[in-house]
N, C-alpha and C positions, 0 to 999 in steps of 0.2 A: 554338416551339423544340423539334428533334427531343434524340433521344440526341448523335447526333454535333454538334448545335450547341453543348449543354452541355461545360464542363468536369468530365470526370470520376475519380474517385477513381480511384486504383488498384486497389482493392476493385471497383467498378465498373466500370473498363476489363474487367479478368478475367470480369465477368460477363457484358457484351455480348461477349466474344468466345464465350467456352463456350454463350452462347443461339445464336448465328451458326451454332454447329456444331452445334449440336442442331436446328436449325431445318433445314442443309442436310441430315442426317442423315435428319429426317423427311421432309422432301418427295423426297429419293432414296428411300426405301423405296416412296412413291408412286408415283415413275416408274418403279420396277422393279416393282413388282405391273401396271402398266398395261402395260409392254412385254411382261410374260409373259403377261397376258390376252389379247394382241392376238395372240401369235403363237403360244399352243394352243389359241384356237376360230379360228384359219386351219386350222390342222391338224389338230385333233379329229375330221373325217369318216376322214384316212387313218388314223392313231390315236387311236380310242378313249381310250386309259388318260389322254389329254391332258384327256377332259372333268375328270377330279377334278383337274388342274392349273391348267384352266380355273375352276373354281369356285373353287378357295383362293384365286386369284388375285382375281377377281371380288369374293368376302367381303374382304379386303384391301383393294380401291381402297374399296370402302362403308365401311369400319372403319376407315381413317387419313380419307376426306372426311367423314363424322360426326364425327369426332374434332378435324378442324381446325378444322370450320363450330365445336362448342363454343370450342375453348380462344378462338379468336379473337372471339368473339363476348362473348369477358368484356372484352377491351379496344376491340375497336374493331368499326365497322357491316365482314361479311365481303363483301369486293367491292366495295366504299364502296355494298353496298344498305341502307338504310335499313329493317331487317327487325325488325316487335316483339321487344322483349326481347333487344337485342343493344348493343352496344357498352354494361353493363353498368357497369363501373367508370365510366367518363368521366357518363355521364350520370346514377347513383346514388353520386357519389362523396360528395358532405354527407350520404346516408343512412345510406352506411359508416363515414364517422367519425363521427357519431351513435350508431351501434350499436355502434362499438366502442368508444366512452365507457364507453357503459351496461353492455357486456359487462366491462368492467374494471373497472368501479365496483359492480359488481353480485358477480361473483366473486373480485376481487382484494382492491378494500375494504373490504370489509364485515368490522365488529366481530369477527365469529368470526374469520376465517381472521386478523387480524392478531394478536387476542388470543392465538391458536393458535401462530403462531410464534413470536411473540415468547416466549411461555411455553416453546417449545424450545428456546431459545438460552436460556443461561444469559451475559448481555449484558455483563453489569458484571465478571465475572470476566475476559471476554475479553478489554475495555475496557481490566481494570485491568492487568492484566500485560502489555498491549501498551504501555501509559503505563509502566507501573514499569520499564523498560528506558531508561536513560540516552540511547540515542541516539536513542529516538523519544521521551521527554520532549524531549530538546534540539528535535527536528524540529517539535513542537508548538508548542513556546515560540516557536520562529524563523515557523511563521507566523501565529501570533497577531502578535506584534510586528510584523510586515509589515503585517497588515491594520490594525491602529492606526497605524501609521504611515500608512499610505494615508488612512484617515478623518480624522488630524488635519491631514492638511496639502490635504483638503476642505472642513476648516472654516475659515469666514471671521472673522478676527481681531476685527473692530469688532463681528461677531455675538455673539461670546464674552465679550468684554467686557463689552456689556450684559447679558449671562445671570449672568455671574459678579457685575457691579453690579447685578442686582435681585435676584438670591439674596441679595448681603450689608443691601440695603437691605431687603428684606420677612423676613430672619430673623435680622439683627444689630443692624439700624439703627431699622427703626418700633417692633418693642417696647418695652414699658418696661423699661428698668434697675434702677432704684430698686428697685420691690418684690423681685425676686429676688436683686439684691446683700443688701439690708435681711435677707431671711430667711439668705443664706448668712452672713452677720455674725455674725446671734446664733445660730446653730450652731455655727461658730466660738469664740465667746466663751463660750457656755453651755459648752461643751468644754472649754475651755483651748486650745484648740491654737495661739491666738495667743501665747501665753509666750515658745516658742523665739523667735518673731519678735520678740518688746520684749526679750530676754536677749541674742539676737544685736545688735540696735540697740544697747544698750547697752556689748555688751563693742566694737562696732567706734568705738564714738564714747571710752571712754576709752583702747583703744588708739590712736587719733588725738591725743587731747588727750595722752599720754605721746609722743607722738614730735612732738608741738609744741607745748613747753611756753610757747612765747612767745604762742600762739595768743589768750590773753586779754591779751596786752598792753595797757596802757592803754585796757579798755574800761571799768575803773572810775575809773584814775588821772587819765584826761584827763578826768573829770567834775571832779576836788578844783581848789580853788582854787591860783590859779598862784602865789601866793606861799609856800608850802609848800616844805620842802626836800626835793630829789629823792629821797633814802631813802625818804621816806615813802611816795610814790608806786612803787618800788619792794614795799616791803613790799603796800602796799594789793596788787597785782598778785601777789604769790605767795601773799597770804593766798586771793583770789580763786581762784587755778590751784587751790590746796590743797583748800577748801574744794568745788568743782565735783566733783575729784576724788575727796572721801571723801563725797561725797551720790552719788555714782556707785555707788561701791563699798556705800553701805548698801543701794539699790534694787535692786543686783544680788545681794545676799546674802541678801535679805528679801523673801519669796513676798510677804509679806500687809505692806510697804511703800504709805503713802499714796498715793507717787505712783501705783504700779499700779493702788489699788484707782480714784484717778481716772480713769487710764485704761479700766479693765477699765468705770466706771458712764458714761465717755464714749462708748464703745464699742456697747454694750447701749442708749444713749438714740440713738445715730445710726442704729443696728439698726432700732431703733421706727420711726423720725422717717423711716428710706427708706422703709417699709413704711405709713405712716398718716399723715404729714401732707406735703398737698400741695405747702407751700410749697417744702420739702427736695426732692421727686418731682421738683417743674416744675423746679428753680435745677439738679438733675443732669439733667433732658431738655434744658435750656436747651444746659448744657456739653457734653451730647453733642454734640447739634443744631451746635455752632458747630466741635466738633472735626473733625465728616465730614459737611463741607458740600459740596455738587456737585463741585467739582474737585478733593476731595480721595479722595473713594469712586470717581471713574472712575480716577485716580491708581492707588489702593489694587487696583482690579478691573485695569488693564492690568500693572501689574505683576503680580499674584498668575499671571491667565494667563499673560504671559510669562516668568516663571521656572519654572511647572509645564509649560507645553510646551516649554522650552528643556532643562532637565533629563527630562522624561521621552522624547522623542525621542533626548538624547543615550544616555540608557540601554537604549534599545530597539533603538538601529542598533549596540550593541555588544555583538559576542556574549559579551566577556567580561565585562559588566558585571554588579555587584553585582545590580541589581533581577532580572536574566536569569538569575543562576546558584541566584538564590534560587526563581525563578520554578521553573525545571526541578525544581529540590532537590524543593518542594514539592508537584509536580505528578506526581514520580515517588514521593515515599511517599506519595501518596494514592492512585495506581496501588497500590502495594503492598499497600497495605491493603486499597483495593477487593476485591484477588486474594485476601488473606488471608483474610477474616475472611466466612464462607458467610451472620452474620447482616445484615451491613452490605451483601451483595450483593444476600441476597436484599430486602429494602427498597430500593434501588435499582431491581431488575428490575420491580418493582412498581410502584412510581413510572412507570418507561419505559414499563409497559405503561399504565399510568393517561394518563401522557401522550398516547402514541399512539394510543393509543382515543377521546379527546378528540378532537385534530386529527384522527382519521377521520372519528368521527364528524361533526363543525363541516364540515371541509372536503371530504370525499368528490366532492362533487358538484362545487366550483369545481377538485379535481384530474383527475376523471376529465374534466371539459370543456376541459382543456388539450389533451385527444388531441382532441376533437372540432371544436373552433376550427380548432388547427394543422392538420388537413383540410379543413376548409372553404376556408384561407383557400388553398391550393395550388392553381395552376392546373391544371384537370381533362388536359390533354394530357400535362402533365408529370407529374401522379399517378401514369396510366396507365403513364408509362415506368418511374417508380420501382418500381411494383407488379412487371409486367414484369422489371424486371432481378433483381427479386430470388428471384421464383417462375416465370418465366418457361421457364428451361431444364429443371425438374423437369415443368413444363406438357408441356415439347415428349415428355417419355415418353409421355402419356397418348397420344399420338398414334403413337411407335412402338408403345407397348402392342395401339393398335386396329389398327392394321393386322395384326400378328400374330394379334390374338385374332380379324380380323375372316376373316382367312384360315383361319384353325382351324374357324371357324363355318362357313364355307364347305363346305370340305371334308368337315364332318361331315356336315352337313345333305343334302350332294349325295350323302353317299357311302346316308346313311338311305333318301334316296328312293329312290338305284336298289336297295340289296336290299329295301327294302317293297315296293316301286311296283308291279312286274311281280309279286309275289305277291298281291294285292289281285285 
């Protein structure tokens, strides 16, 4: 595949033509030093002064054909002869991108010069006020949310669910319950801090039994005997409601109330009892065990993911959503403050640079071999043209250069011997 069979940039169209002209450019300089050499040594017997025209000329075809035999002889055999040390590129081309690894890796990567720069940029300042700006916080925000959106709707659903079903199985489900319920009880209890909860139980259940005074209806009355006249069974019933209602009222008004204190030593022996005896451990692993059994935990995991990627994709594909406006909010004063505050930056810059001297260090060598590969694996015809189009037309000077300079030499030299020559 030549130049013209590839598809080329625009960038690269531009450059095959400016070589095209630089190329006819040189070899017309050639053919005008040959046509003037030709026709002042025809004529140099009737004039003389043609010999130093004939020479400059002469140094001129030597100084652009030296000149071409090089530049061409980097890319290709000159003549199609197969002459040592010529068609250079094409046939040392893995040598060159080998060496220009190692030349990158060797003065590009290396610890100093990155530590070096990195220490003149002051990183995190500049970081932070280009963040603290509202409308490239927002640009931020917008494509992070793209690229999470792109990764979640790369992952596959029934994978996620077993991920999220073995996280909740190996850090909710196989440990034990007991012992660490058992201890948070009796910190609780040693505390008080279960009171509100028996003070609350208690004012909600006689507020219930006051707005339903019937609620004890004949649970003592339909025990009496049915021969009994109905008053009585009435009375029994509101003697009941009465009595529930004012043992309420004592338990709620009275810290150090029996009832409490049985609850409070029930409490502290259940505390024990999850913590140190098995039978209580195994009868709560039993009840787990039965609560989130296999099709209840895959249940529990495809919901969980489906409502976190249901809700977080909706939040993510909306620029004016809550999670998004809070994201920017947050992401622009810590921009701010990056920018603000010279001790919080300089810790940062330090960090970056710690960072990046690490991944130099680690990786230096599998980055500088990305140039070296990406060379090798080019096919060497098509190197040569890339090389070519890009140094190629600056090449085609070296050749107007030699013709001129070789024309200069000429001249000089011819013009040295004739005032030496005849004086010797």
């Amino acid at each position: 595949m030549t130049v013209a069979d590839r598809i080329l940039s625009p960038a690269d169209l531009e450059r095959s033509r400016g070589l095209r002209r630089m190329k006819a450019l040189a070899v017309s300089l050639l053919v005008f030093m040959a046509i003037v050499f030709a026709v002042s040594f025809a004529l140099q017997g009737a004039y003389p002064w043609l010999g130093y025209v004939r020479a400059a000329s002469e140094g001129g075809m030597v100084g652009a054909l030296a000149d071409w035999f090089a530049v061409t002889a980097l890319f290709r055999y000159p003549l199609g002869l197969r002459i040592p040390h010529t068609a250079i590129i094409p046939n040392r081309k893995d040598e060159i991108g080998e060496s220009l690894g190692e030349f990158v890796e060797t003065n590009f990567l290396s610890d100093d010069v990155v530590a070096g720069k990195l220490a003149s940029i002051d990183v995190a300042s500049a970081v932070g006020g280009w963040v603290a700006r509202p409308e490239n916080a927002r640009r931020v925000v917008a494509e992070a949310s793209t690229a999470v959106r792109g990764i979640a709707s790369l992952l596959d659903d029934d994978d996620m669910r077993d991920a999220i079903e073995a996280l909740a199985r190996r850090h909710l489900i196989e440990p034990e319950w007991a012992p660490p319920l058992g201890r948070l009880a009796l910190k609780v209890v040693e505390s008080g801090g279960h009171h509100e909860a028996v003070d609350l139980a208690l004012d909600r259940l006689d507020e219930w039994l006051a707005a339903n005074p019937d609620a004890l209806g004949s649970v003592l009355s339909g025990r009496l005997p049915s021969w009994l006249p109905s008053f009585v069974d009435r009375i029994v019933d509101e003697r009941a409601y009465t009595e529930v209602r004012r043992f309420l009222a004592d338990v709620r008004s009275d810290p150090d109330h029996r009832l409490r204190v049985a609850l409070d030593q029930y409490l502290l022996e259940l505390a024990d009892r999850l913590q140190n005896d098995e039978g209580t451990i195994a009868k709560l692993e039993s009840a787990k065990g039965r609560a989130f059994d296999d099709p209840r935990v895959r249940e529990l995991a495809s919901g969980v993911w489906d409502a976190a990627r249901s809700a977080a994709m909706d939040a993510l594909s909306d620029p004016d959503s809550e999670l998004r406006r809070r994201a920017e909010a947050a992401l622009a004063d810590a921009g701010a403050r990056l920018a603000a505050d010279p001790a919080l930056g300089s810790r940062v810059n330090v960090w970056l640079r710690d960072a990046a001297a690490h991944l130099v260090t680690t990786y230096r060598h599998d980055i500088a071999s990305i140039i070296s590969d990406t060379v090798t694996g080019w096919d060497a015809r098509e190197t040569t043209e890339k090389i070519e189009l890009q140094v190629g037309k600056d090449l085609q000077f070296i050749r107007i250069n030699g013709t001129v300079v070789g024309a200069l030499a000429g001249l000089a030299i011819f013009t040295v011997a004739t005032l030496v020559l005849p004086a010797v």
